[in-house]
C-alpha positions as CSV (number, residue, x, y, z in Angstrom):
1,X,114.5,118.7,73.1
2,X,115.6,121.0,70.8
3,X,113.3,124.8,70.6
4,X,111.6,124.1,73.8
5,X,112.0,124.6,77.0
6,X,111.2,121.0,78.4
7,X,113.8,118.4,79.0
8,X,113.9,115.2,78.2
9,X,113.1,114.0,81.6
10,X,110.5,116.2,82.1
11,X,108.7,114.8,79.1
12,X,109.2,110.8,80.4
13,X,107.0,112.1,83.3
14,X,104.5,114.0,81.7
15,X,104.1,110.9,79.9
16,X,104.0,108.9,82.6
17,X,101.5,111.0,84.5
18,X,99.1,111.1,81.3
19,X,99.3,107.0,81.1
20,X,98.2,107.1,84.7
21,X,95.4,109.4,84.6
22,X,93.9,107.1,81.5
23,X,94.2,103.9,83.7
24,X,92.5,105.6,86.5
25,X,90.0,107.2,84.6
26,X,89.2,103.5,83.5
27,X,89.0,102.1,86.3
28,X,92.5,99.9,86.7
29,X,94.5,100.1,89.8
30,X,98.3,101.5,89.2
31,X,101.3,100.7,90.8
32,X,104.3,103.0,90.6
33,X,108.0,102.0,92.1
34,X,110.8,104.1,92.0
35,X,113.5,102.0,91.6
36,X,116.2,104.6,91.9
37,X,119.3,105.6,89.8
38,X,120.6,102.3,89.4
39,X,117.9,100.3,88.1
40,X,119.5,96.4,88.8
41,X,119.6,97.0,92.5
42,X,116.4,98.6,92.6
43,X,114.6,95.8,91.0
44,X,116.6,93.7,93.0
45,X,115.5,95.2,96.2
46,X,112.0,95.0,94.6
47,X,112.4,91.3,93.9
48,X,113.5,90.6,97.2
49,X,110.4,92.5,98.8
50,X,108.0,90.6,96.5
51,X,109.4,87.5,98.0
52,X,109.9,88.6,101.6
């Protein structure tokens, strides 16, 4: 991000972590998964959990 000292990734999760205090705060349950660098295999793996 240019004239600052945050990255772009660092900004997804900031983002992230704010959209997860607001559910809490309100009361709805949150789920995070970490689905790893390559994103088809982790949601497959995900899938196959779900169904397992």
């Amino acid at each position: 991000m240019p004239e600052t000292d945050n990255t772009f990734k660092a900004t997804i999760r900031a983002q992230a972590l704010g959209g997860y205090q607001a559910l809490v705060q309100r009361g709805r349950r949150v789920l995070s998964v970490n689905v790893g660098r390559d994103a088809a295999v982790g949601l497959d793996r995900v899938l196959a959990a779900i169904r397992s």
